[in-house]
Backbone as a ProteinNet text record, in pm:
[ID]
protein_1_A
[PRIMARY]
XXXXXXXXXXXXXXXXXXXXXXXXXXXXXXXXXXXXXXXXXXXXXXXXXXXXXXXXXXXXXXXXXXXXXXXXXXXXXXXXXXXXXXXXXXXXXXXXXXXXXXXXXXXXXXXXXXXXXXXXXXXXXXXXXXXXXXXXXXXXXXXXXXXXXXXXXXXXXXXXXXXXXXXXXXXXXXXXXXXXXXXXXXXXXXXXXXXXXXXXXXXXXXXXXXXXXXXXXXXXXXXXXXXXXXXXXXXXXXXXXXXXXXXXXXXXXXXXXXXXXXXXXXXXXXXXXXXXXXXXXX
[TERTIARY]
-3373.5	-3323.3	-3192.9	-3201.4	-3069.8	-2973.2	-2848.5	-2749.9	-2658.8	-2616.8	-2528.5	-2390.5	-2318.7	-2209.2	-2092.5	-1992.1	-1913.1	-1767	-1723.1	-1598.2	-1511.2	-1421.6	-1295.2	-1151	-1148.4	-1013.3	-1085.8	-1219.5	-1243	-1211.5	-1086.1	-980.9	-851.8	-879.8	-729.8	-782.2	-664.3	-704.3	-796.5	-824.2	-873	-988.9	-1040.1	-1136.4	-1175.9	-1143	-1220.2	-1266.9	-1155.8	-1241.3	-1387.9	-1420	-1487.8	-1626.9	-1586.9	-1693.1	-1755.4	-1691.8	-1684.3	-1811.7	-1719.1	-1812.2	-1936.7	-1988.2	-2092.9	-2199.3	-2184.3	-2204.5	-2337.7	-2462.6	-2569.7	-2603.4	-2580.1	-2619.9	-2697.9	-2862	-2950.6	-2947.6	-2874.2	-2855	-2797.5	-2753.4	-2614.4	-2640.6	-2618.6	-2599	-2470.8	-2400.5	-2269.9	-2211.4	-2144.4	-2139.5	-1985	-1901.7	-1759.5	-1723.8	-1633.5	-1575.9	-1363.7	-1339	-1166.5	-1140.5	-964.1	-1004.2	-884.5	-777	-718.9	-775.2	-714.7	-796.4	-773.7	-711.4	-656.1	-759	-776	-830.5	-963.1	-1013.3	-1160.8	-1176.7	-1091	-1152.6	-1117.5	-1050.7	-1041.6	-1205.3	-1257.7	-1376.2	-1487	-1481.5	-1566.6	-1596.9	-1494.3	-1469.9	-1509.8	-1530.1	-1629.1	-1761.7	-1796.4	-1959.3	-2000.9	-1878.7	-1902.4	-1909.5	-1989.6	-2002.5	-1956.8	-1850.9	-1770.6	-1847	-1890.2	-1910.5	-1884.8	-1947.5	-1838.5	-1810.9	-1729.4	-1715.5	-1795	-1801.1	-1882.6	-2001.7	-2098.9	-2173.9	-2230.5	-2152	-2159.5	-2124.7	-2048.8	-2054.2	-2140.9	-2215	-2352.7	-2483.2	-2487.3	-2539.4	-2499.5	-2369.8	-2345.1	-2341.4	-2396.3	-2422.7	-2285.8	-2200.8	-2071.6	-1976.3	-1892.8	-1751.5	-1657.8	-1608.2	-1502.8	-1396.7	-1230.7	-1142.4	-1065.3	-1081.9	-956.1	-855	-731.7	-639.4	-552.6	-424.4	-261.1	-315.2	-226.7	-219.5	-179.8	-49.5	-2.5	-106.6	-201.9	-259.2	-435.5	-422.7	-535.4	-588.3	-518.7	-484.4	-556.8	-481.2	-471.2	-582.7	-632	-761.1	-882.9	-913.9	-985.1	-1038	-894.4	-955.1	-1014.8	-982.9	-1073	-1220.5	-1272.4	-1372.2	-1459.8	-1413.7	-1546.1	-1572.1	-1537.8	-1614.7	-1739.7	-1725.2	-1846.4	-1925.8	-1911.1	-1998.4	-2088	-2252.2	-2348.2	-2366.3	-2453.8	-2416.8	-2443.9	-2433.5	-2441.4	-2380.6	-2330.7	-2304.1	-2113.3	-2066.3	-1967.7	-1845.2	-1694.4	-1610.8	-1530.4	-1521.5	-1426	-1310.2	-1205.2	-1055.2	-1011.6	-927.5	-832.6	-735.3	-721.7	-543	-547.4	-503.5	-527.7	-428.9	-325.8	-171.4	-258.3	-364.5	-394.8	-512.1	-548.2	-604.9	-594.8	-408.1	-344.5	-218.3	-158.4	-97.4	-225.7	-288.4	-386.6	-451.8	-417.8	-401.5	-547.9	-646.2	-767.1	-855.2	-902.8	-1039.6	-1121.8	-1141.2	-1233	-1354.6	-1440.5	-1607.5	-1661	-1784.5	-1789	-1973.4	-1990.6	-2147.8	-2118.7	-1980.7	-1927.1	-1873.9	-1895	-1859.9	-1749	-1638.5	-1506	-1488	-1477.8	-1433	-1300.7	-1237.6	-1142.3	-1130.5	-1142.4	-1134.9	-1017	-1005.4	-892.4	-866	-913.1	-920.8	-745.9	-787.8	-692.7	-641.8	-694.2	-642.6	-654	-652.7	-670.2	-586.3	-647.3	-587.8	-483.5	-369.7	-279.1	-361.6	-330.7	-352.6	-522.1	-601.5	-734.9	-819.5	-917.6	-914.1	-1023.3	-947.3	-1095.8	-1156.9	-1263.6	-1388.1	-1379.4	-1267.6	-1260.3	-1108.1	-1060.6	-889.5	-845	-960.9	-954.2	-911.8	-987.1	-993.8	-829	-826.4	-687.6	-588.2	-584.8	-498.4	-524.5	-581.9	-631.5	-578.1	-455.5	-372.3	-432.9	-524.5	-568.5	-664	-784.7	-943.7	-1048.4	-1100.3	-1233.3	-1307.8	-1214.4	-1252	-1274.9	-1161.5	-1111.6	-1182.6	-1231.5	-1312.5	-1152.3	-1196.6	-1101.7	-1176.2	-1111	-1175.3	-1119.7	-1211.4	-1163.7	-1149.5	-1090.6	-1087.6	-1169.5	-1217.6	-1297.1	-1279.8	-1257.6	-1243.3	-1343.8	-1387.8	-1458.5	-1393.5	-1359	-1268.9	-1359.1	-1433.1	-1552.8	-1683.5	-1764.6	-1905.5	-1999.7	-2089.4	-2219.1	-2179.8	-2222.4	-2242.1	-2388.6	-2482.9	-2532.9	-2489.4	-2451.7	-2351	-2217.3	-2165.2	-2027.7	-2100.6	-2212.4	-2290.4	-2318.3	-2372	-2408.2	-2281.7	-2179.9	-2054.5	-1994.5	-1980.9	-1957.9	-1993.1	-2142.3	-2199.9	-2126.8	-2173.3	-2060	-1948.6	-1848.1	-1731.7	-1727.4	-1800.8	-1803.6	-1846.4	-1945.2	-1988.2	-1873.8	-1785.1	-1641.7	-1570.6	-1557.4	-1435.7	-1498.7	-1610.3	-1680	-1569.7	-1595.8	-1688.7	-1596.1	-1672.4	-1628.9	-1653.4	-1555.9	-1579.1	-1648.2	-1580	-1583.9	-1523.6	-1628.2	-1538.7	-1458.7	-1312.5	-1310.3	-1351.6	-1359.4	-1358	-1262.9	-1190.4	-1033.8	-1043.9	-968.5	-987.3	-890.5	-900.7	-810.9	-639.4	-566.8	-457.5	-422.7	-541.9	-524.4	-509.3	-572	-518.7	-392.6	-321.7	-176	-77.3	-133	-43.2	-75.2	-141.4	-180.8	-109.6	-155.2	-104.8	-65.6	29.8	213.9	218.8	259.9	359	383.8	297.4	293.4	279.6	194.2	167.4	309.8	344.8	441.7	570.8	610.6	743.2	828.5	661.4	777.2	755.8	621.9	609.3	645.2	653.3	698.1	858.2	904.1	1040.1	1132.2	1038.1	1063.4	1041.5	949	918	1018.7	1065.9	1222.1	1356.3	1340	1512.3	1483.4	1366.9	1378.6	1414.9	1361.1	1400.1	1543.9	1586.5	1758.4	1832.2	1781	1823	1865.6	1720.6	1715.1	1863.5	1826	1930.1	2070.2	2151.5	2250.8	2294.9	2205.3	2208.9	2276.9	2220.2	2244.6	2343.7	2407.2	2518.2	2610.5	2598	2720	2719	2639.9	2656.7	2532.4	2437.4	2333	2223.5	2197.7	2124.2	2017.2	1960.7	1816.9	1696.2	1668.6	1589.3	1582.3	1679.1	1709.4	1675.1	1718.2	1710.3	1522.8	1488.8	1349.7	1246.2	1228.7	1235.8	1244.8	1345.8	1375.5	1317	1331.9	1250.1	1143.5	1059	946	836.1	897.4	847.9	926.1	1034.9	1060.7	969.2	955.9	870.8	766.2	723.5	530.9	575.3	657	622.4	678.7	768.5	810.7	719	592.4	482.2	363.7	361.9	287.9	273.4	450.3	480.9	407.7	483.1	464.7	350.9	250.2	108.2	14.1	66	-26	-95.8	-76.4	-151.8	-65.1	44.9	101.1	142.6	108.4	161	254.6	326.1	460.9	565	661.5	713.1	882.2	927.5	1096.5	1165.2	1245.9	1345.9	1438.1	1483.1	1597.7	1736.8	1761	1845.8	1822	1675.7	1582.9	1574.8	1540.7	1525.8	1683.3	1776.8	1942.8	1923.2	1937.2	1977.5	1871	1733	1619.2	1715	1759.3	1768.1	1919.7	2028.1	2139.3	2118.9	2001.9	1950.3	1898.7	1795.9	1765.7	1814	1931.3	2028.3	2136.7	2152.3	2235.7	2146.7	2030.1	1949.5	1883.3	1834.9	1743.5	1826.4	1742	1802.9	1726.2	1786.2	1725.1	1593	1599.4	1488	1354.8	1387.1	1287.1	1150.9	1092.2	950.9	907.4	1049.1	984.1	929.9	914.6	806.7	684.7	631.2	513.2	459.7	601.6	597.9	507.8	444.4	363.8	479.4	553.6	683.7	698.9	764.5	846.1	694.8	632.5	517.6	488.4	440	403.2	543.8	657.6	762.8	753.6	770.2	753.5	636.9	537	393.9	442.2	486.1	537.4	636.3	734.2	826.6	760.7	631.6	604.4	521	472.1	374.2	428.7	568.9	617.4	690.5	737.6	854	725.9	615	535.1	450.5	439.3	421.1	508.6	651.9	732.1	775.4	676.8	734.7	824.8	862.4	989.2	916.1
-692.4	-696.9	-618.8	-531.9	-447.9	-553	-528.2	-581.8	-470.6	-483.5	-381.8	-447.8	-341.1	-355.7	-263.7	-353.8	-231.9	-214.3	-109.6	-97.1	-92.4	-181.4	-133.3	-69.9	26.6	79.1	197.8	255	313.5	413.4	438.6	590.2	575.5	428.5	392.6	368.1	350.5	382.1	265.4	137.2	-3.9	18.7	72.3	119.9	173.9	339.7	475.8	419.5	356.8	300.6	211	93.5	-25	82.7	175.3	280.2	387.8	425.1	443.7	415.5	277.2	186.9	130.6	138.5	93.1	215.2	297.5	468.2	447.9	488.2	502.7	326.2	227.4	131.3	75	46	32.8	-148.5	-188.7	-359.5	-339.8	-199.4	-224.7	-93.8	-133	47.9	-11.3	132.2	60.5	188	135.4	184	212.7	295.7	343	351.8	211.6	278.9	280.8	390.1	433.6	512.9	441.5	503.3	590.9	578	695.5	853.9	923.4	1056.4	1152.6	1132.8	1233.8	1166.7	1026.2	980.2	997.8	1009	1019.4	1163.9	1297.2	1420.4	1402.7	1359.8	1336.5	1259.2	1206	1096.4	1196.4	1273.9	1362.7	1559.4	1516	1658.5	1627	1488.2	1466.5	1414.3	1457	1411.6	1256.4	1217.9	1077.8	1088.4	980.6	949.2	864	855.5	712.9	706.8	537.7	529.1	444	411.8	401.4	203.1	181.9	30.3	-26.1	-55.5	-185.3	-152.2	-30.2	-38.2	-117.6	-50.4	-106.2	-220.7	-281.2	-459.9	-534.9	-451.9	-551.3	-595.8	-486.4	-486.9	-537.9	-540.9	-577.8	-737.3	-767.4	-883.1	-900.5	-827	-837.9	-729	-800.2	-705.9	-762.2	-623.5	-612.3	-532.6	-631.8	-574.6	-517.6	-376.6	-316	-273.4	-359.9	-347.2	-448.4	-365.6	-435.6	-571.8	-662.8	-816.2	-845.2	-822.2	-827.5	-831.6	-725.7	-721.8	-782.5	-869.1	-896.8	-980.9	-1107	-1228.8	-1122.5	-1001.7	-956.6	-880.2	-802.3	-725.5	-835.2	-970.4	-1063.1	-1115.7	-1086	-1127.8	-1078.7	-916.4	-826.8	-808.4	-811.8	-795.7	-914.2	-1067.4	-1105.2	-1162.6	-1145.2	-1194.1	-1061.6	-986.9	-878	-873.6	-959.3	-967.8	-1082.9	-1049.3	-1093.3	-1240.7	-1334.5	-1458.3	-1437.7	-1554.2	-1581.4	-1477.8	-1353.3	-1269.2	-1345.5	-1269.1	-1307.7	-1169.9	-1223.4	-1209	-1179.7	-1070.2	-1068.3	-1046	-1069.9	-1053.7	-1020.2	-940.9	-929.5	-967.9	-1070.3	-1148.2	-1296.6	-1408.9	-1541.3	-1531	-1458.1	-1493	-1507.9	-1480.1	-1491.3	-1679.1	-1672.5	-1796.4	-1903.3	-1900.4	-2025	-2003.4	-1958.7	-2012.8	-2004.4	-1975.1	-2039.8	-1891.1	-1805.9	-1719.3	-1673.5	-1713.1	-1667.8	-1740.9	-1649.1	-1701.4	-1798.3	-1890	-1993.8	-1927.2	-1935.9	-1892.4	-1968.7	-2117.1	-2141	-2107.6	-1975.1	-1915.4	-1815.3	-1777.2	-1677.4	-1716	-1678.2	-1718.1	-1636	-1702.2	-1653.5	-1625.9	-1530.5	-1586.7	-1488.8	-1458.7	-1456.4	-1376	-1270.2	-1201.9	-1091.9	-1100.2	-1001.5	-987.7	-848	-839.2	-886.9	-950.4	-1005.3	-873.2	-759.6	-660.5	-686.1	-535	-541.6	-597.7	-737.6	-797.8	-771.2	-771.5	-764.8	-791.3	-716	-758.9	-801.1	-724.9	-704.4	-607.7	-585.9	-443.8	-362.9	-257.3	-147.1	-85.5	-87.6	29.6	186.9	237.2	404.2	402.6	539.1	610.2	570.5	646.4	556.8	461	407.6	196	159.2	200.2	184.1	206	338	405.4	356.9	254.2	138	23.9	42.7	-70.7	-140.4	-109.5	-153.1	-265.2	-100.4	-188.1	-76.7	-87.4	-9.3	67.3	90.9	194.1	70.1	8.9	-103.7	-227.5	-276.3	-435.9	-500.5	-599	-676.8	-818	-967	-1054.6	-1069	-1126.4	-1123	-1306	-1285.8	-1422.6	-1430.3	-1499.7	-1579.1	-1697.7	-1681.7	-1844.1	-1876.9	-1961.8	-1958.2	-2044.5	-1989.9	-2053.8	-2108.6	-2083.1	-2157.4	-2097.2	-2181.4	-2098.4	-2185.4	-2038.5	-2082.6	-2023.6	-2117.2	-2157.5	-2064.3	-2047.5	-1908.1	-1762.6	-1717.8	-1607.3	-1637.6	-1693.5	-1659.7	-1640.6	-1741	-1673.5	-1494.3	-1470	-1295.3	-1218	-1284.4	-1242.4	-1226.5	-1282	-1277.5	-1171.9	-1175.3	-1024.1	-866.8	-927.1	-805.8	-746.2	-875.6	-840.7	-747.5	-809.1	-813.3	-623.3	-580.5	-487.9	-375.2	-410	-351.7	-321.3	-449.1	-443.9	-387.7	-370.7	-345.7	-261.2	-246.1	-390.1	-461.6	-627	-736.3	-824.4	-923.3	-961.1	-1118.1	-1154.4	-1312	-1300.5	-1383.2	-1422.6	-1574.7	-1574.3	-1738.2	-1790.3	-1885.5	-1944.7	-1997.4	-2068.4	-2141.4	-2156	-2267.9	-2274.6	-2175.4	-2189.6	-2079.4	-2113.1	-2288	-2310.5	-2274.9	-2318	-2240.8	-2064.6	-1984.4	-1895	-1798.8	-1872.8	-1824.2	-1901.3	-2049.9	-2009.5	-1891.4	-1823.7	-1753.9	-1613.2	-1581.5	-1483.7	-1484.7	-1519.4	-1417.3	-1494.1	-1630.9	-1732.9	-1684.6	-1705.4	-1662.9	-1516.6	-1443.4	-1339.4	-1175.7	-1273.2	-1141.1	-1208.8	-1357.3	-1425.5	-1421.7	-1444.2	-1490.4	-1376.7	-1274.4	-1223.9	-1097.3	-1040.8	-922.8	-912.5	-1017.8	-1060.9	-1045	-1093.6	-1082.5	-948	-903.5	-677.7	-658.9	-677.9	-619.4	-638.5	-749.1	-795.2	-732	-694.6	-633	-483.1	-450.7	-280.4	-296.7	-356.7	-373.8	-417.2	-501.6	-501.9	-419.8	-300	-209.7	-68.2	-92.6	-11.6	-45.5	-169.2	-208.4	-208.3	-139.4	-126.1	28.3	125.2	225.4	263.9	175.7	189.1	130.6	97	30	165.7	281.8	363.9	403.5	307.4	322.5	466.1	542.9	664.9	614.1	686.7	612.1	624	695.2	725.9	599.3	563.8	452.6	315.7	305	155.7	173.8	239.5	249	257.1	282.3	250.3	110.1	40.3	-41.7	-151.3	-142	-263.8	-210.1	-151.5	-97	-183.8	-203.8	-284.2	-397.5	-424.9	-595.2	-675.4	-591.5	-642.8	-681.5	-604.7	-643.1	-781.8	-760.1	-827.3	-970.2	-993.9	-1089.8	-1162.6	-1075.9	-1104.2	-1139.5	-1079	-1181.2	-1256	-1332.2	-1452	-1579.9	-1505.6	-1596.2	-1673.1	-1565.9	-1582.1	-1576.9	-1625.6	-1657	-1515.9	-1353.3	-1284.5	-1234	-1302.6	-1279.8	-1366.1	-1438.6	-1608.1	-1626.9	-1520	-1575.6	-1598.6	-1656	-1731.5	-1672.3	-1693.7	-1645.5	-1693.9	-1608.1	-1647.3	-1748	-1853.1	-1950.1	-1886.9	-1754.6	-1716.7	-1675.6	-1616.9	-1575.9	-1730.6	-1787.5	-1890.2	-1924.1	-1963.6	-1962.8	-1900.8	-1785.8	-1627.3	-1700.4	-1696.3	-1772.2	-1877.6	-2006.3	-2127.6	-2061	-2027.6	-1957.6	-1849.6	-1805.5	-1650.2	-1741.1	-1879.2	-1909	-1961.7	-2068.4	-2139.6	-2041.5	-1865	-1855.8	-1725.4	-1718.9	-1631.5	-1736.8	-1824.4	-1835.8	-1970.3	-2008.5	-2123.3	-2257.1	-2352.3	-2494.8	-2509.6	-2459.3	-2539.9	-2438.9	-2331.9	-2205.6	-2238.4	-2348.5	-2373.3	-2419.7	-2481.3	-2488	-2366.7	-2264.2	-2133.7	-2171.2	-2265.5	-2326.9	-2424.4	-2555.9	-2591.6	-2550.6	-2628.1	-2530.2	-2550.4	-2596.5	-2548.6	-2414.3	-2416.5	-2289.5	-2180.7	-2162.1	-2128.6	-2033.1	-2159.1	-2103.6	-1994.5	-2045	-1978	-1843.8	-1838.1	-1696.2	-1610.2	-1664.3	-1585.9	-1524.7	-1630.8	-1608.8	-1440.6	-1483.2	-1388	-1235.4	-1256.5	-1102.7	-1054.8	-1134.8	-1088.9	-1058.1	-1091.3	-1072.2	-907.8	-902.2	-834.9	-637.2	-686.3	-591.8	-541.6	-629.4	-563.7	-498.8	-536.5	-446	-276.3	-291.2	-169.9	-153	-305.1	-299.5	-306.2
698.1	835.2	844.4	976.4	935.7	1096.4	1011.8	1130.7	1176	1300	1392.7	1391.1	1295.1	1283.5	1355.5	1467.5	1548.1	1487.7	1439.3	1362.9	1489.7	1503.4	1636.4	1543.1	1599	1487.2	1367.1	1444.2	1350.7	1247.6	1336.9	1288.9	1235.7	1260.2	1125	971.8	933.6	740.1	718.8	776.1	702	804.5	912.8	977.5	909.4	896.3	823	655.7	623	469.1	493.4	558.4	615.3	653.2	734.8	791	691.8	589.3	460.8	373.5	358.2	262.9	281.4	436.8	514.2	501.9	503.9	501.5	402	481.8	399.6	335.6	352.8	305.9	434.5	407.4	490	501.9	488	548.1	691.4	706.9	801	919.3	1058.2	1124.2	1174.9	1149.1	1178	1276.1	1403.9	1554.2	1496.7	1511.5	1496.6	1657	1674.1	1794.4	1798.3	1828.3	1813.8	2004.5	2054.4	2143.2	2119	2020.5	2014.8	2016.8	2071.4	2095.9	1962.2	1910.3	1789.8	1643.2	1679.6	1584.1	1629	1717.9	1725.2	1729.9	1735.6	1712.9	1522.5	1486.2	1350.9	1288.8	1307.1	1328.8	1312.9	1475.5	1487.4	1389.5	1343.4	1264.3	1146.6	1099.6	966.8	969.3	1101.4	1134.3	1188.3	1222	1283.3	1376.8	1471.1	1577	1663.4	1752.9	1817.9	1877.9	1934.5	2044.2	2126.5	2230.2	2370.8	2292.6	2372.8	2256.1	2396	2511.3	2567.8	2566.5	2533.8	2463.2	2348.9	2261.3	2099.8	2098.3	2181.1	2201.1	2200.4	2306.2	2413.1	2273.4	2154.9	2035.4	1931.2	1932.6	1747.6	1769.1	1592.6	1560.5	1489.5	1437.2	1384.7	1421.4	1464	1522.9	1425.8	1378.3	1284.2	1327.7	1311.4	1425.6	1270	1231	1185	1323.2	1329.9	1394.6	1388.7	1452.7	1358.9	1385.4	1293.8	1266.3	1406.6	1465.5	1580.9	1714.1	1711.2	1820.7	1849.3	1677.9	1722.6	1823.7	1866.8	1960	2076.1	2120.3	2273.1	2232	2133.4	2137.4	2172.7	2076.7	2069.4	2219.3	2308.2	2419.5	2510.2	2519	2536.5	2521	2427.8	2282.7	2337.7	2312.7	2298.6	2399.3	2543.6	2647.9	2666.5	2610.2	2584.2	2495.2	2447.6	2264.1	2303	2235	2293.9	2231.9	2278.9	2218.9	2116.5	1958.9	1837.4	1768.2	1822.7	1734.4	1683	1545.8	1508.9	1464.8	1485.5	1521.2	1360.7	1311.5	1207.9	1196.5	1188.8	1162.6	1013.6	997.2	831.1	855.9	953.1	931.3	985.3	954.9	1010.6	1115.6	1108.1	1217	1355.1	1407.7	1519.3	1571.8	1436.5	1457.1	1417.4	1339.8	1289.8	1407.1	1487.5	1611	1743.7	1752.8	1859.5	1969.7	1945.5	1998.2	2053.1	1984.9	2003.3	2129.4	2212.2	2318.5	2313.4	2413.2	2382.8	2413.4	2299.6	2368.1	2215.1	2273.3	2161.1	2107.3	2161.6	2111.1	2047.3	1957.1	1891.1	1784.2	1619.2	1551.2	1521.4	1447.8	1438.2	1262.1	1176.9	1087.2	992	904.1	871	698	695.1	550.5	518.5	381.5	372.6	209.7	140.4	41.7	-95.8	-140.8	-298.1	-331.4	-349.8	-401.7	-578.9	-675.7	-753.7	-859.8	-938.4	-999.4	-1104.1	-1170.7	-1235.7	-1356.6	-1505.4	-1629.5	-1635	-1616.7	-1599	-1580	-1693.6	-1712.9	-1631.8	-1571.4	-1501.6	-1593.4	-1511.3	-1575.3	-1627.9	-1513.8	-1540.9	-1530.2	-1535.1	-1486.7	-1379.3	-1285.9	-1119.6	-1103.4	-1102.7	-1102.3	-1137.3	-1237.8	-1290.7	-1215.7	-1184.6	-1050	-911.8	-915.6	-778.8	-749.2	-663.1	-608.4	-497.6	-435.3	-277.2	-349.8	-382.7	-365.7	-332	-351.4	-273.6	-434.3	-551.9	-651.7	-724.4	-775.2	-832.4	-829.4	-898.4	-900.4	-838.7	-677.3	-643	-616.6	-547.8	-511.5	-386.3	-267.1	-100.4	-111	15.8	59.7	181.7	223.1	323.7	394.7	521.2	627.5	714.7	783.9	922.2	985	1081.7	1182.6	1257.2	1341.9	1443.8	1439.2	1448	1399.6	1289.2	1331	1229.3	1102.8	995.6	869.6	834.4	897.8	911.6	888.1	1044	1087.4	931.8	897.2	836.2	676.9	625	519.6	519.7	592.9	637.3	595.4	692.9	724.2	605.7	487.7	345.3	284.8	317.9	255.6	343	410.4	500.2	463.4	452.2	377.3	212.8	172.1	5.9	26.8	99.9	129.9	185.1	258.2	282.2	147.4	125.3	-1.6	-110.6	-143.3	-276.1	-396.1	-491.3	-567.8	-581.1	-515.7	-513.4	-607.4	-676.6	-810.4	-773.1	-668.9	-589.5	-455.2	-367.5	-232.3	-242.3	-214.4	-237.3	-86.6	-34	65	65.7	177.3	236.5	323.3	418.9	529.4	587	744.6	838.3	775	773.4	735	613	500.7	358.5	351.1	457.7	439.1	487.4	572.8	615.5	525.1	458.4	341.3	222.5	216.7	103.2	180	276.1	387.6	502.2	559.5	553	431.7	417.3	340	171.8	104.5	-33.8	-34.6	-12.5	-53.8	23.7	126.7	204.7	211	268.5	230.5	132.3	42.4	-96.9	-208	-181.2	-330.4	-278.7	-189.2	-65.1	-111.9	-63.1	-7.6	-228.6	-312.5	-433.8	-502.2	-452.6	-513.1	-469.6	-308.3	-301.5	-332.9	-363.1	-414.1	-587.5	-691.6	-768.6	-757.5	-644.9	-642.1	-562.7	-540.2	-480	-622.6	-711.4	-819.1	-920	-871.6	-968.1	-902.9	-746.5	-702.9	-735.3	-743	-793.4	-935.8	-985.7	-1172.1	-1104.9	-1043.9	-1027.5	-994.9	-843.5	-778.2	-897.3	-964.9	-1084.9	-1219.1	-1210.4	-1294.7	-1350.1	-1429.4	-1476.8	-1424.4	-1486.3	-1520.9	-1420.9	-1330.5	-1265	-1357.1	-1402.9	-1494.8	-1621.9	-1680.1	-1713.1	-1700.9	-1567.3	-1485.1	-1427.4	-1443.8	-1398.7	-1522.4	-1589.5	-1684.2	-1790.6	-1721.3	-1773.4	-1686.1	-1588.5	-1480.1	-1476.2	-1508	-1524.2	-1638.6	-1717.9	-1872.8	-1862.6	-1783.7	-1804	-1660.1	-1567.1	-1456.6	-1515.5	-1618.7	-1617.5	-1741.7	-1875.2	-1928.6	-1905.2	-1812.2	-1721.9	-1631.9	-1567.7	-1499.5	-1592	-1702.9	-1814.9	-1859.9	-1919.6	-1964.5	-1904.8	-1741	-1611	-1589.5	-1578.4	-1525.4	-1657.3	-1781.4	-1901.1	-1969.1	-1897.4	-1981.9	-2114.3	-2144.8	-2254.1	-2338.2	-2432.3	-2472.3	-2519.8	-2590.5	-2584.1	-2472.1	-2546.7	-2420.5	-2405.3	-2287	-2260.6	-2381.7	-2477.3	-2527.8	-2471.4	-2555.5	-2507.8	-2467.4	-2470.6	-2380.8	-2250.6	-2254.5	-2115	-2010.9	-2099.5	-1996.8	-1939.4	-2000.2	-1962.1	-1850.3	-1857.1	-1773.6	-1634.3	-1656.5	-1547.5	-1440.7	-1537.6	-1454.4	-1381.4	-1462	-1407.2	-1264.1	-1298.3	-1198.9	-1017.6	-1096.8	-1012.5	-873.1	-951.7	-900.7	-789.4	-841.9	-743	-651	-657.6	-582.6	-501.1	-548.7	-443.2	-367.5	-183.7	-203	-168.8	-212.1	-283.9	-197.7	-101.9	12.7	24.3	-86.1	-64.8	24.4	-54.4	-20.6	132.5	171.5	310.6	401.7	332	389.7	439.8	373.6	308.9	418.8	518.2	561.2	690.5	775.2	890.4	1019	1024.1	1170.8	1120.1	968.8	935	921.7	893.4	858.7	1031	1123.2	1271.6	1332	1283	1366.1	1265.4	1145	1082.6	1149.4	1191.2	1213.8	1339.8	1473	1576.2	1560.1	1471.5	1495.8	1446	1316.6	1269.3	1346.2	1446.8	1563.3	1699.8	1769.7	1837.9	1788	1695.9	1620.8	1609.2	1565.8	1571.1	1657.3	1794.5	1878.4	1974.5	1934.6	1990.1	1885.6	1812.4	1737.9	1668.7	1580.8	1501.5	1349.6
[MASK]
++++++++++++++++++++++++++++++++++++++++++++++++++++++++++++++++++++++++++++++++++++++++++++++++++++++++++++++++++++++++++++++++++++++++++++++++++++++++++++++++++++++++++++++++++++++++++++++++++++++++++++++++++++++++++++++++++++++++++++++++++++++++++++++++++++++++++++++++++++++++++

């Protein structure tokens, strides 16, 4: 059975990949619709075909919104008072359906994916793979939610995904709340917010004298084998001065209450602000 799949955003990078990866795989016809104009003569200059989106609505059994996190709430509401019954609703970001943002229509299944990216300390197949931070070359694992809906439709919807992200190692499942802690909260709060205070780290080695070449270098091989210890792919353990330097480091970087990120007040008001903050273009 083939399903009609409508790409919205077909001419952005997480579109054009999705449209990509769909390309010649006979489970799937997949409708590209973009209404930027630069992106659809871009589209059209590699033999694709846009088409009109309330068309390609009235048909697809799965609508897949590549588009900003920010705008999915206001696209969503657009979108599926045109989308035919039972068909279902994909998103790559929860921020829209963990503050509430989304349309009531309940003959539409809703559900929620967004690739893990390629795992740390795990080995690829080729050079490529290796040189594969995203996904798409790289063996990665996705995550999966269903927000409202059939248990049907969001089964399919899995394959679908897995079919985007390929090659897929595992889908986890989570609910919609389990995954805004995983994404903004963990994955952009805290591990986002931590890549950068290392490369500010690394810049303050510099501004104090240190050779760049040097200091890069050097946080280069203590990052990973620091991220080994951590996460078990290396068994030995921090020297008893490492650890000192750790509890000392911790105590005046971070502060005591970190985790209330985690909390869902602090949690909804962060989502609030990166969705307000990005649809103004900041």
């Amino acid at each position: 059975m083939t399903h009609t799949v409508v790409i919205v955003g077909a001419g952005g990078k997480m579109g054009h990949r999705a449209v990509e990866k769909l390309a010649g795989n006979p489970a799937y016809k997949v409708l590209a619709c973009e209404k930027d104009p630069e992106r659809i003569r871009a589209l059209q200059e590699e033999g694709l075909e846009v088409a009109p989106l309330e068309a390609a609505l009235a048909e697809a059994d799965f609508v897949v919104m590549a588009v900003p996190d920010a705008l999915i709430g206001r696209i969503a509401r657009e979108l599926v008072p045109q989308m035919k019954r039972d068909a279902t609703l994909i998103m790559l970001d929860a921020a829209a359906a963990y503050v509430g943002e989304l349309p009531i229509r309940a003959d539409v299944t809703y559900m929620i994916t967004h690739p893990c990216h390629p795992p740390m300390f795990t080995e690829q197949a080729t050079p490529e793979a290796r040189r594969d931070y995203f996904g798409g070359v790289a063996v990665q694992d996705i995550i999966v939610s269903l927000a409202q809906g059939s248990e049907s439709n969001f089964a399919q919807g899995v394959e679908l995904c897995k079919a985007i992200f390929a090659p897929v190692r595992t889908a986890y499942r989570v609910t919609p709340e389990q995954f805004a802690l995983l994404e903004p909260a963990m994955a952009e709060i805290v591990v986002a917010s931590a890549a950068t205070l290392m490369k500010q780290a690394l810049e303050a080695a510099v501004e104090a004298g240190v050779p760049r070449e040097a200091a890069e270098a050097f946080m280069a091989g203590h990052a990973q084998i620091a991220l080994a210890i951590v996460f078990g792919a290396e068994k030995s353990p921090f020297s008893d001065a490492a650890q000192v330097a750790i509890r000392w480091g911790s105590e005046r970087i971070f502060a005591p209450d970190w985790k209330n990120v985690f909390q869902p007040e602090e949690l909804r008001a962060a989502i609030q602000d990166m969705i307000h903050l990005r649809s103004a273009g900041l």
